[in-house]
C-alpha atoms as a printed R data frame, in Angstrom:
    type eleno elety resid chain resno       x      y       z
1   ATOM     1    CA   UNK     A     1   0.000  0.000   0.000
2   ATOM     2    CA   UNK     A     2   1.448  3.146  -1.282
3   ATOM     3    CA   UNK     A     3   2.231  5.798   1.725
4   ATOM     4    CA   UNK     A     4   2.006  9.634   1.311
5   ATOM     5    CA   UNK     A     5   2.374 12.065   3.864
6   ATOM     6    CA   UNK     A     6   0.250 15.090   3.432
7   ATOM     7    CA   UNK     A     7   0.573 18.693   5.386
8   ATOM     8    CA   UNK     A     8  -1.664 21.045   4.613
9   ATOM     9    CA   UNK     A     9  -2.971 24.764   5.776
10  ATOM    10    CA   UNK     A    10  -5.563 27.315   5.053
11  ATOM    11    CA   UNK     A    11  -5.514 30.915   5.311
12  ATOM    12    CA   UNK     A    12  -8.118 33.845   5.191
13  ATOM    13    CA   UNK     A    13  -7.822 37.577   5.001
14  ATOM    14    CA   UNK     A    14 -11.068 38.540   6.754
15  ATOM    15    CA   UNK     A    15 -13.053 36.114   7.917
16  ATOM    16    CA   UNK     A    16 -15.469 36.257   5.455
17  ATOM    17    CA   UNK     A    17 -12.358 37.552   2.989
18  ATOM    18    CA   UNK     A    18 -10.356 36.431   0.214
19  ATOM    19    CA   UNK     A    19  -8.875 32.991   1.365
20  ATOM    20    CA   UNK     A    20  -6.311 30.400   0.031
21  ATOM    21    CA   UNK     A    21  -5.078 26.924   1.020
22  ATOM    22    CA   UNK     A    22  -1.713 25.225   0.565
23  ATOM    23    CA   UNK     A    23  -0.819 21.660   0.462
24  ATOM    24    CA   UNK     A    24   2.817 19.530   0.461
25  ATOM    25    CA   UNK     A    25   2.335 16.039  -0.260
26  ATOM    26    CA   UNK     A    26   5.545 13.617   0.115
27  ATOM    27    CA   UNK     A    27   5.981 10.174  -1.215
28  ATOM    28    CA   UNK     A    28   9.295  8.441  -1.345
29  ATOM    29    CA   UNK     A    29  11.070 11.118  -2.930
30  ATOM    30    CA   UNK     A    30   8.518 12.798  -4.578
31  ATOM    31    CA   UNK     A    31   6.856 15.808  -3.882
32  ATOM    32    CA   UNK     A    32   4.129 18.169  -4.932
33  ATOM    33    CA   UNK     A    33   3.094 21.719  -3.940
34  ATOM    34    CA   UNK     A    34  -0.631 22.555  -4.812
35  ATOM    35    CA   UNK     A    35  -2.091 26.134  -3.689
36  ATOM    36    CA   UNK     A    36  -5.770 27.916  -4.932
37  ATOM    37    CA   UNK     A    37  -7.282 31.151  -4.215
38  ATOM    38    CA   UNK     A    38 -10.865 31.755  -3.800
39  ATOM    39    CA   UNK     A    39 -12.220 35.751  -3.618
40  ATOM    40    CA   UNK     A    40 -14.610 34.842  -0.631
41  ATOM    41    CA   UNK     A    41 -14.838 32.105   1.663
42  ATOM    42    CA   UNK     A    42 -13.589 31.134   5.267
43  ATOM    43    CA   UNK     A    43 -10.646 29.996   7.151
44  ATOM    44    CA   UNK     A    44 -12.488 26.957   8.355
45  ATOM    45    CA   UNK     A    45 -13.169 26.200   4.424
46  ATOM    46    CA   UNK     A    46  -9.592 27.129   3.270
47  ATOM    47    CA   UNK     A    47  -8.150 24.782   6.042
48  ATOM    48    CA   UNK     A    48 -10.744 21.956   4.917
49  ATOM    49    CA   UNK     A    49 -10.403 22.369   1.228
50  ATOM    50    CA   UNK     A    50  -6.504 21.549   1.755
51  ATOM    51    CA   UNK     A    51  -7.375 18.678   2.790
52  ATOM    52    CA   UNK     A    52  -9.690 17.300   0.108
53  ATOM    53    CA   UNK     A    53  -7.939 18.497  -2.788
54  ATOM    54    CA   UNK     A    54  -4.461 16.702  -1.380
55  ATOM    55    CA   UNK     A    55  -6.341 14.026  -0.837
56  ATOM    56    CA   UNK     A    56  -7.741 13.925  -4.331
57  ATOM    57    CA   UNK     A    57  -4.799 13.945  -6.288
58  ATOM    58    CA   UNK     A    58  -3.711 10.506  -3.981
59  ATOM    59    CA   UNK     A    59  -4.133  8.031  -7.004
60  ATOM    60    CA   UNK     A    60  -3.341  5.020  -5.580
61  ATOM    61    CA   UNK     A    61  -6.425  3.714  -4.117
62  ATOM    62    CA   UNK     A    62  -6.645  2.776  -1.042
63  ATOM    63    CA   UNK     A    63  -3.158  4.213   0.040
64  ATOM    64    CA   UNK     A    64  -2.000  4.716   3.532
65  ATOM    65    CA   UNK     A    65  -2.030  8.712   4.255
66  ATOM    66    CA   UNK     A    66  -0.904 10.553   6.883
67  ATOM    67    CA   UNK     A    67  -1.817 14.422   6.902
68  ATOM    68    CA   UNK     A    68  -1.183 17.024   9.434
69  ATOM    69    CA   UNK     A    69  -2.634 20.002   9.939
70  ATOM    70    CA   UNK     A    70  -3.134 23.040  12.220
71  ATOM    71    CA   UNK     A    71  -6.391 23.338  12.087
72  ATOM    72    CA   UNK     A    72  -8.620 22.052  15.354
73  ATOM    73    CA   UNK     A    73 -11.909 22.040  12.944
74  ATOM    74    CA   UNK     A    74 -10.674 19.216  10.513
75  ATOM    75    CA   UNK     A    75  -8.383 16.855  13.006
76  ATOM    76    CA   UNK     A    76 -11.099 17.271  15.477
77  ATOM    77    CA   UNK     A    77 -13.922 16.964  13.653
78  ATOM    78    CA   UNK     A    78 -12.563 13.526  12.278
79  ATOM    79    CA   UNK     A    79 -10.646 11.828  15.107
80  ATOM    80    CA   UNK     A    80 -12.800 12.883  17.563
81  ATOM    81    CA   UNK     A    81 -15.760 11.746  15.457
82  ATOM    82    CA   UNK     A    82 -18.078 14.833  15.352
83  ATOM    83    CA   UNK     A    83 -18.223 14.512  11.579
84  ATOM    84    CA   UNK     A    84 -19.748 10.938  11.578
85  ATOM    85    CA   UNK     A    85 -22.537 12.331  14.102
86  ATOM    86    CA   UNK     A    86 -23.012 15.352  11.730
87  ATOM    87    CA   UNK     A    87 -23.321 12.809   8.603
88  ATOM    88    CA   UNK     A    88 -26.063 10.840  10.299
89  ATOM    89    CA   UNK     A    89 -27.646 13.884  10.918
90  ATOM    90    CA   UNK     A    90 -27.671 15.549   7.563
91  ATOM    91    CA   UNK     A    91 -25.463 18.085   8.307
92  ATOM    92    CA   UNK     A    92 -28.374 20.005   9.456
93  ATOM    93    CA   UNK     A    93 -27.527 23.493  11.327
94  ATOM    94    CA   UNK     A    94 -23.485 22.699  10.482
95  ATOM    95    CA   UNK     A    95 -21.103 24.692   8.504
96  ATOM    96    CA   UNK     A    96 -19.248 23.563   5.271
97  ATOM    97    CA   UNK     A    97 -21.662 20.788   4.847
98  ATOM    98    CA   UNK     A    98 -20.501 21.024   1.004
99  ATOM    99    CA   UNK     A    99 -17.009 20.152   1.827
100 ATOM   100    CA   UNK     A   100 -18.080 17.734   4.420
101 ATOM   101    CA   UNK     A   101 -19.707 15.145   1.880
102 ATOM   102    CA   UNK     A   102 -16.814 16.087  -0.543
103 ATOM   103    CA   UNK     A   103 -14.052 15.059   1.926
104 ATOM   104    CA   UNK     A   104 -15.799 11.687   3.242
105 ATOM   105    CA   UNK     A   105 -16.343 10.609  -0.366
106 ATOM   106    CA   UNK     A   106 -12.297 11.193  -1.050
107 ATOM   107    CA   UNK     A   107 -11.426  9.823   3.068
108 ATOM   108    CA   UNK     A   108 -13.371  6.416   2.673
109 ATOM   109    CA   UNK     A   109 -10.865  5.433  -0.116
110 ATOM   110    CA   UNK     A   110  -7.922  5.634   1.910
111 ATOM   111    CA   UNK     A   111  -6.488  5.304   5.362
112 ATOM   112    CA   UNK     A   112  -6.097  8.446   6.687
113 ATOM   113    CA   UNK     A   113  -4.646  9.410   9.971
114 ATOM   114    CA   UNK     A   114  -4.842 13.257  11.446
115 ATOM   115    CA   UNK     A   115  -1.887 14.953  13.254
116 ATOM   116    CA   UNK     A   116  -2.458 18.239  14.969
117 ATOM   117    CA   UNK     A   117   0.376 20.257  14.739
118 ATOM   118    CA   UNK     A   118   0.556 24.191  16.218
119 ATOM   119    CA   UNK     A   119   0.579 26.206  13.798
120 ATOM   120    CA   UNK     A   120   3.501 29.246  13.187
121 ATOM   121    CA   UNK     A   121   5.292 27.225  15.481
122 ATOM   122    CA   UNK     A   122   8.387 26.773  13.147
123 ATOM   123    CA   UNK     A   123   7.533 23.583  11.851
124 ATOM   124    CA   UNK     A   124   8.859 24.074   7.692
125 ATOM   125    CA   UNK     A   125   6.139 21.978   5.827
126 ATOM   126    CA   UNK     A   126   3.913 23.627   8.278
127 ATOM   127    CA   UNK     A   127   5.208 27.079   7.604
128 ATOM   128    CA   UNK     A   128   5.304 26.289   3.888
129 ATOM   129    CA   UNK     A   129   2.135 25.483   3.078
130 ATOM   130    CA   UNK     A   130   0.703 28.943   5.005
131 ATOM   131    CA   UNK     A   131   3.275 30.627   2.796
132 ATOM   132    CA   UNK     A   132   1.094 29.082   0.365
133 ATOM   133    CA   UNK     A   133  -2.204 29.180   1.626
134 ATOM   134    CA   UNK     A   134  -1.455 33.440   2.289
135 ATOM   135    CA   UNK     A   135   0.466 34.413  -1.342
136 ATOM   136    CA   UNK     A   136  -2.888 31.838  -3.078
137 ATOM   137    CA   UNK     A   137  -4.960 34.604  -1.143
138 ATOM   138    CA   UNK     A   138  -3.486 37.440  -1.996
139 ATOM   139    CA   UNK     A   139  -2.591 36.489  -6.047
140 ATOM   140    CA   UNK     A   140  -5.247 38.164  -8.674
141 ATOM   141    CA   UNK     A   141  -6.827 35.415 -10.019
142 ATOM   142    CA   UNK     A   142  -8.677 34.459  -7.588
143 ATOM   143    CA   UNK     A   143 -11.412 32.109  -7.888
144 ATOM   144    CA   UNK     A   144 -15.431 31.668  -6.746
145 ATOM   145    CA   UNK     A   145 -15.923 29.424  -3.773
146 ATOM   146    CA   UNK     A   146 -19.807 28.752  -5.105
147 ATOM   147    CA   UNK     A   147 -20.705 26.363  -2.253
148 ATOM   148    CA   UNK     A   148 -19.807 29.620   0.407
149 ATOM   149    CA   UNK     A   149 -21.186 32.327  -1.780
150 ATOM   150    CA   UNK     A   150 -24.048 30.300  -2.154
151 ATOM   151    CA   UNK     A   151 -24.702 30.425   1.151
152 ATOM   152    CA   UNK     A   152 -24.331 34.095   1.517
């Protein structure tokens, strides 16, 4: 089973505000970078999107994946099992259920396993993928995140 290590962040200038995530993925010796922009969304959306979008370009299925991440929302939502509760309930009065579905369609595949790590704590992958997640948020071509503006 192929592994892949995955660290990932999210950023937001305003929360609503223009917003970005950044993702490192690491597998033997390879390694991508992935980063989008989105004109309006959340921090909580940002850090989640990360997450999915690393996850989808895993294409070895099922592979074993370990991601870390700064952000309490996803690692808790997951490991502590909040998300499963939220699921059986249809999602009903929660945030993000649009990236919700999204991720558990994409996490079912694999194995996944959630590190917390703090974040601007000096850890480099860490600190990369903000640097990431903040210039993806501040670049001009910046793209609609329809399933927040949607909401708005």
């Amino acid at each position: 089973m192929a592994k892949i290590t995955i660290y990932t962040d999210g950023a937001a200038k305003g929360n609503p505000g223009n917003g970005g995530y950044g993702a490192v993925l690491l597998s033997g010796k390879h390694r991508k970078e992935i980063s989008e922009g989105f004109r309006m969304t959340t921090n909580n959306r940002m850090e989640l999107l990360a997450v999915i979008k690393a996850l989808e370009l895993v294409k070895v299925i099922p592979a074993e994946i370990e991601i870390y991440s700064d952000s309490k929302y996803v690692v808790d939502a997951v490991d502590k099992g909040w998300l499963f509760g939220w699921e059986k309930k249809g999602f009903a009065k929660k945030k993000n259920p649009d990236l919700w579905q999204r991720f558990l369609k994409i996490y079912r595949k694999h194995r996944v396993k959630f590190h917390w790590v703090k974040g601007h704590a000096g850890h480099p992958l860490n600190e990369r993928c903000d640097e990431l997640a903040v210039q993806a948020a501040e670049s001009s071509d910046l793209k609609v995140d329809e399933g927040f503006e949607a909401q708005m």
